[in-house]
N, C-alpha and C positions, 0 to 999 in steps of 0.2 A: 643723357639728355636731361635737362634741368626738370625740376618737378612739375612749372608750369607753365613748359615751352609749348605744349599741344595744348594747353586753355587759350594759350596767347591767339596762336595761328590760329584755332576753329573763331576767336571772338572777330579777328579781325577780317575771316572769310567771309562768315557770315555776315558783319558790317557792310563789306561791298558787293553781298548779294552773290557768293562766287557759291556754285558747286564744289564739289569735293571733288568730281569727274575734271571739271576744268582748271584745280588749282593742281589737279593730278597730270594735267596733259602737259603743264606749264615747269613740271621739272620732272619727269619721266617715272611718275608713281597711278598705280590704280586708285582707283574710288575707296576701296578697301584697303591697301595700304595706308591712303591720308587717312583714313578712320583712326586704324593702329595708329598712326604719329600722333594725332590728336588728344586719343586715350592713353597718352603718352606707355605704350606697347611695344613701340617701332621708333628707332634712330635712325633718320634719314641720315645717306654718304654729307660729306659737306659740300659736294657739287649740287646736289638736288639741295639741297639745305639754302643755298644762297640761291640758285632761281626760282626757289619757292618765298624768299624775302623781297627780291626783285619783285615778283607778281604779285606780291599783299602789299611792298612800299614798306617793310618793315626795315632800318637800320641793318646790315649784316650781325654788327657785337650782339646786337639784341637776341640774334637766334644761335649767338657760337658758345654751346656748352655752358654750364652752370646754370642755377635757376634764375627765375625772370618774375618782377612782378607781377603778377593779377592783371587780368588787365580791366579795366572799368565794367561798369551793368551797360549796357548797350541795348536798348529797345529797338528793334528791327520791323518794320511795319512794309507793309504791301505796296512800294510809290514804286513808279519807274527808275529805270538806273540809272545813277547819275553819268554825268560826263566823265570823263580824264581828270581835267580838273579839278571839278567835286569830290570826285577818289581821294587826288592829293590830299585834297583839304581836311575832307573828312578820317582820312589815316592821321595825318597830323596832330589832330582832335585827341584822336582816338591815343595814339600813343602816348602823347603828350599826358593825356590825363593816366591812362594806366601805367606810365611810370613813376609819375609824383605821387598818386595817391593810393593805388590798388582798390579793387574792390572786388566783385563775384566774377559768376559767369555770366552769360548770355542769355535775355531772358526774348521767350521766342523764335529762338534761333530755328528751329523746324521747318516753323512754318513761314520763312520769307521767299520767296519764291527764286529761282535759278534762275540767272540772266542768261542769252542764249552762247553757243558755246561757239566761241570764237573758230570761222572758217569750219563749223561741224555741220555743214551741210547733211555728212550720212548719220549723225546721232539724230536728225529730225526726220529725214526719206524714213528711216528706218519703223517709224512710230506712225510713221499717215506718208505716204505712199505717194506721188503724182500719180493726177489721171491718168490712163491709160487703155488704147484698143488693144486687142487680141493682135496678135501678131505672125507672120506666117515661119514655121521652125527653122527653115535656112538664114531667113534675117536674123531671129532669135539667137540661134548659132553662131551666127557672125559676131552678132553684137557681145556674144558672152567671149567669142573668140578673142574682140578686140580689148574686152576689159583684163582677160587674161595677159595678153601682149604689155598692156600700158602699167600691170603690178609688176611682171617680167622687167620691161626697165626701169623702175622704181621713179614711174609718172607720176605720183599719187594724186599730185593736186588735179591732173586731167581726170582721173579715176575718181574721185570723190564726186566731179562734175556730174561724169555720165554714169555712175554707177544706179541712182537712183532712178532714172529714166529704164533701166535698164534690168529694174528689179519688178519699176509696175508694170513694165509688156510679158515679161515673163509670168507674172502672177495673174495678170488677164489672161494669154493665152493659156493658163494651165486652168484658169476655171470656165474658160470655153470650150478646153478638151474632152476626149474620152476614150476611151480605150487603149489604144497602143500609142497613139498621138499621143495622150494624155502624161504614159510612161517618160517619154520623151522628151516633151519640154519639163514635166518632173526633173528629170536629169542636169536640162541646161539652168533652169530655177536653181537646184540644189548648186551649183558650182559658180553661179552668181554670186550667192551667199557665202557660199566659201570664199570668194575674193574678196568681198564687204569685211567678213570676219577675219582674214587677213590685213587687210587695210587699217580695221579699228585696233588690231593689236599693235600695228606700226603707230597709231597716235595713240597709245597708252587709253582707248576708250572701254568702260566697261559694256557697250551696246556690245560689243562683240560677241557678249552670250548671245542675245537676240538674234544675230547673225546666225550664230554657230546652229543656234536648236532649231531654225529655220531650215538652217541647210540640209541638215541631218531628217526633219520631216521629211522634207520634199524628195531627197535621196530614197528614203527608205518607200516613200510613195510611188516613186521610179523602179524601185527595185534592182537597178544593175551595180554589182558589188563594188565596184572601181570608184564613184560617186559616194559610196555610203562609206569609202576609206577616208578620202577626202574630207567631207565633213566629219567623221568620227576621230578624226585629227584636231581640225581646230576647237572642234567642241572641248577636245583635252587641252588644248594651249588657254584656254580662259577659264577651266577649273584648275589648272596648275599656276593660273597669273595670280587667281583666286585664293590662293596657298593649300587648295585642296589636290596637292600632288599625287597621295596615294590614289588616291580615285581615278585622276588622272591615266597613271600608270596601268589600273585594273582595265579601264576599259579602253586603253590603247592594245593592251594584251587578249581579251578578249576578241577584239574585232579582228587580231592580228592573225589570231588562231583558227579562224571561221573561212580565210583568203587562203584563196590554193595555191601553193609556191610553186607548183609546177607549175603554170600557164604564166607568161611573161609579167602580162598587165598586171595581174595582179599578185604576181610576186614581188612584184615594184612596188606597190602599196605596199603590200606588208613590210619590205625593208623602211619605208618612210616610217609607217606608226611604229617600228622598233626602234627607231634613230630617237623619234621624236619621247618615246618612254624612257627611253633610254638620259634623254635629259631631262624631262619629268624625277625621273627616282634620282638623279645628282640634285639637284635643287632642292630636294629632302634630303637631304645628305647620306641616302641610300648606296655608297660605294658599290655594294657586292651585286647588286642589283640592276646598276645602271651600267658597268664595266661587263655585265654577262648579256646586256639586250646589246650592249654595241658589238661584240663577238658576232652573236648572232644575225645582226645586219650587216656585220661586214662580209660573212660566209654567205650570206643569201646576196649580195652584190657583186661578187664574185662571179656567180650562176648569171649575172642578165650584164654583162659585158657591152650586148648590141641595143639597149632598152634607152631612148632618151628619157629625160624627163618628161613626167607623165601627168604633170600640174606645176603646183608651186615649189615640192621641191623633187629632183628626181632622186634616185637609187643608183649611185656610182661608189666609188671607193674615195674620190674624193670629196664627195658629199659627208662621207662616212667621218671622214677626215675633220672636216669643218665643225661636226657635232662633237667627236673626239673631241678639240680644242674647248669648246664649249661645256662641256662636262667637265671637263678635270678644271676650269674656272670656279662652275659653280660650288662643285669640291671641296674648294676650296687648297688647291695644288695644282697651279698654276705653271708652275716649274718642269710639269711632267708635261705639257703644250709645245714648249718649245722646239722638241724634237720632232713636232708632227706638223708644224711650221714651217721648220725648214724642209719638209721635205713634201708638202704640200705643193698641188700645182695651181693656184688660183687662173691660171689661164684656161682650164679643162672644166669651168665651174662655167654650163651655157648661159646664164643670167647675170643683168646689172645688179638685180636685186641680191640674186644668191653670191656672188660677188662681194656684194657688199659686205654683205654678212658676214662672208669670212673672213674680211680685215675687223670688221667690228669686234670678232669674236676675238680676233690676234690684237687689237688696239688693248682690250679689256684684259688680256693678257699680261703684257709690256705694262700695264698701268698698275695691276697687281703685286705686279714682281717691282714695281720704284722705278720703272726703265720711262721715263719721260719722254728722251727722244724717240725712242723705239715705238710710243705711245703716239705721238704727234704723227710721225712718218704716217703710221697704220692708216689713223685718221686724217689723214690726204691723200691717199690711198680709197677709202669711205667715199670722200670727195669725186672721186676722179670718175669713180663708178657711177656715182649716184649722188648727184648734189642735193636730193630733196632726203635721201636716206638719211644724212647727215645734221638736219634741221630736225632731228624727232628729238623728244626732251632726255628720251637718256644718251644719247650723244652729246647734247647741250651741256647736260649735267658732267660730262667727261673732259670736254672741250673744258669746259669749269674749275674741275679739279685741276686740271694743268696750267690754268691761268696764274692760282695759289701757290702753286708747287714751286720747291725752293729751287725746279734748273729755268735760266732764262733762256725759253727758247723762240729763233728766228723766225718770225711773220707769226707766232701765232694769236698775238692781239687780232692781225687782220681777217687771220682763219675764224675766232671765235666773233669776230664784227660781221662777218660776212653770211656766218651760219647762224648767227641768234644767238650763241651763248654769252656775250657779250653787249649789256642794256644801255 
């Protein structure tokens, strides 16, 4: 990455008033990752690299490898955001002059305020809540029933909707409760959150912690172990999104350890937080580590044969399967997937969502290993499950990469026009 491709991007973020969060949802990177690329730390792939140019209006050559000039002193001040238009303009500006002339960096870049985040309705619920009355626990029930239903087929945009109405009845009735009641909707609170902090991590939002540490309170305030798996899961997926993987991995292990493998329910859990450590420690490029939790969850999947799934993701062998694939990507050995692909059963995976995922994981596969067709297929495939799944920015950013790629393949200008990856 050039020396000062990440002054370029932070000057011209902050010129249009953009979050780090929202220039991160816009090519499938965290908050924290755009930091890294800015303090030039971190090399975006070249598919996030050009929807991250799309979204600032910057030229593609401008961001392809080698350094860049400077780009102008830029005073950023507290007015309203401009239009579409004004954007243009003012990138124009902006480029214009930090190519001819060069100058520093950004001065007050801090403190310009965040414009709000396109369609992030749950990055605001999350922060200030809708009113809401107490509600009675069978509704309650229902409604956490139904949010889970609508993640299950990879609804999200219905679920962003009602998630947040759905978090203040839960938070009313839990501080109208008490005693055993109180445990209770604790329970359906906590697994609200857990669906929130699911949801944020499918739009690449850093709220997710929010979510996560939420859910984990109110689980642990409920006290029933099955809940406190569940949340002590995604708590791990957003300190592993977070690059603090070891950590991750401890207190997936941890919580794993404390869940009684004899009693079904929550042997199921423990096989999820070993799956999920399990690619925690690949993503650190922990081999020896993450090939010894997946053992271990596939031995313990074996044992619950008759256990559907028991939230977001269940405890089968092909579940096991789908994380396999995903592990040996992060790996970095990609090549070792293929055999657990083909003999994968995607039909035995109950969910659109979970579904999805396992072409995603097989798309990121085939794209690894140069297989472009093989790549395209997956990702129609993505499609076919789940059309909103396929709209999230690292798909985008994949759809992207194949756009460039030297094989020309059939319909998929209209697959990347269709799903966003294509501006």
């Amino acid at each position: 990455m050039g020396e000062n491709l990440g002054a370029l991007i932070r000057s011209v973020r902050c010129y249009l008033r953009l979050s780090q969060t929202q220039l991160g949802q816009a090519c499938g990177y965290s908050a924290s990752a755009i930091s890294r690329i800015e303090r030039n730390k971190m090399c975006p792939n070249p598919g996030a690299l050009r929807l991250m140019a799309d979204r600032l209006g910057i030229p593609h050559e401008r961001l392809r490898g080698g350094s860049v000039p400077d780009v102008m002193q830029v005073a950023t001040v507290a007015v309203s955001r401009p239009s579409d238009e004004e954007d243009a303009v003012r990138r124009r500006k902006l480029l214009t002059g930090a190519l001819a002339a060069g100058a520093t960096a950004v001065v007050g870049a801090e403190t310009a305020p965040a414009a709000a985040s396109p369609g992030g309705g749950l990055d605001d619920a999350l922060f200030r809540l809708p009113p809401a009355e107490p509600m009675p626990l069978p509704r309650l029930a229902e409604g956490a029933a139904k949010a889970l239903a609508a993640f299950r087929a990879a609804r999200y945009s219905d679920l962003e909707r009602t998630l947040p109405g759905l978090l203040a009845a839960a938070e009313a009735s839990r501080d109208a409760a008490s005693g055993r009641a109180r445990e209770q909707v604790c329970g359906v609170l906590a697994r609200s959150y857990v669906v929130a902090a699911e949801l944020a991590a499918k739009q690449h939002s850093d709220v997710g912690w929010v979510a996560a540490d939420r859910a984990l309170s109110a689980a642990r305030a409920g006290g029933a172990p099955v809940p406190i798996g569940e949340a002590t899961r995604v708590l791990a997926i957003t300190m592993r999104r977070s690059g603090r993987w070891s950590s991750a991995v401890r207190l997936l292990s941890r919580e794993a350890s404390e869940l009684d493998i004899e009693q079904d329910r929550t042997g199921a859990v423990r096989t999820t937080l070993l799956l999920t450590a399990a690619y925690s420690a690949a993503t650190g490029g922990d081999r020896g580590t993450a090939l010894a939790l997946l053992e271990e969850a596939e031995e313990h999947a074996s044992r619950l044969p008759g256990v559907p799934g028991l939230f977001t993701v269940e405890a089968s062998q092909a579940q096991v399967g789908v994380y396999r694939i995903g592990v040996f990507n992060a790996l970095g050995t990609p090549d070792e997937g293929v055999k657990v692909v083909t003999g994968l059963d995607f039909t035995s995976l109950p969910t659109a969502e979970r579904r999805a995922r396992a072409w995603t994981d097989t798309a990121r596969m085939w794209h690894a290993l140069g297989d472009g067709r093989q790549t395209f297929a997956a990702l129609r495939r993505v499609e076919q499950e789940a059309p909103q799944e396929v709209r999230r920015p690292a798909l985008r950013a994949l759809t992207s990469d194949l756009m460039y790629g030297p094989v020309r393949l059939q319909g998929l200008r209209e697959f990347a026009a269709r799903t966003g990856a294509l501006a």
